[in-house]
C-alpha positions as CSV (number, residue, x, y, z in Angstrom):
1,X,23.7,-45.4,-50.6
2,X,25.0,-42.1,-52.3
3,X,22.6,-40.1,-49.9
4,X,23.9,-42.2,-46.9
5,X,27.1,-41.0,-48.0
6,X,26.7,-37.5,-48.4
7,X,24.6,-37.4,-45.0
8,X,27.9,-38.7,-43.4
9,X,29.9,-36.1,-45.4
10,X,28.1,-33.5,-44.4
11,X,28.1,-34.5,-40.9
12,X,31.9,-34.5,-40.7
13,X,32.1,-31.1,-42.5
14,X,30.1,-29.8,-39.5
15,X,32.3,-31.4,-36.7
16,X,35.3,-30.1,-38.5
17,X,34.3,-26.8,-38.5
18,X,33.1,-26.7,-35.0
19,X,36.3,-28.2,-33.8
20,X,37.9,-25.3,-36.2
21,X,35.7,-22.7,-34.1
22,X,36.2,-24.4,-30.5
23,X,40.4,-23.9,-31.3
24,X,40.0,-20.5,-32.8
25,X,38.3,-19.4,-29.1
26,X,40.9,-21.0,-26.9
27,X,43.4,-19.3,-29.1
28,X,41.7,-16.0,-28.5
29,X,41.3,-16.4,-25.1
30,X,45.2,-17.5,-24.5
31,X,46.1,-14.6,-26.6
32,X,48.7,-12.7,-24.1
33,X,47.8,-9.1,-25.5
34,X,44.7,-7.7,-27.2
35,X,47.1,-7.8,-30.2
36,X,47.9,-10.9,-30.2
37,X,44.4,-11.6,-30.0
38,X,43.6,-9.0,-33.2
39,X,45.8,-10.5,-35.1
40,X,44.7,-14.3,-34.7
41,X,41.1,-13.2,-35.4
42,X,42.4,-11.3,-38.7
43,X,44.4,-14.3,-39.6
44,X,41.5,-16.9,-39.0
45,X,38.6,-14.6,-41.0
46,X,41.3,-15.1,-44.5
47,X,40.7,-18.6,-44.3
């Protein structure tokens, strides 16, 4: 059961992060200046 467990884990760890990366891209692509843009990608690579 504990491996069951960890499989499922691990499988909502990846869909979290992907849905992390999907709304770090729109963000960057609805950025209204190249700035904006900079800065969102600064902020999101100190996570």
């Amino acid at each position: 059961m504990s491996r069951l467990h960890d499989a499922m884990s691990r499988r909502r760890a990846a869909r979290r992060h992907l849905r992390e990366e999907r709304a770090l891209a729109r963000a960057l692509s609805a950025a209204p200046t190249l700035e904006s843009a900079h800065e969102i990608a600064a902020i999101s690579t100190r996570r």
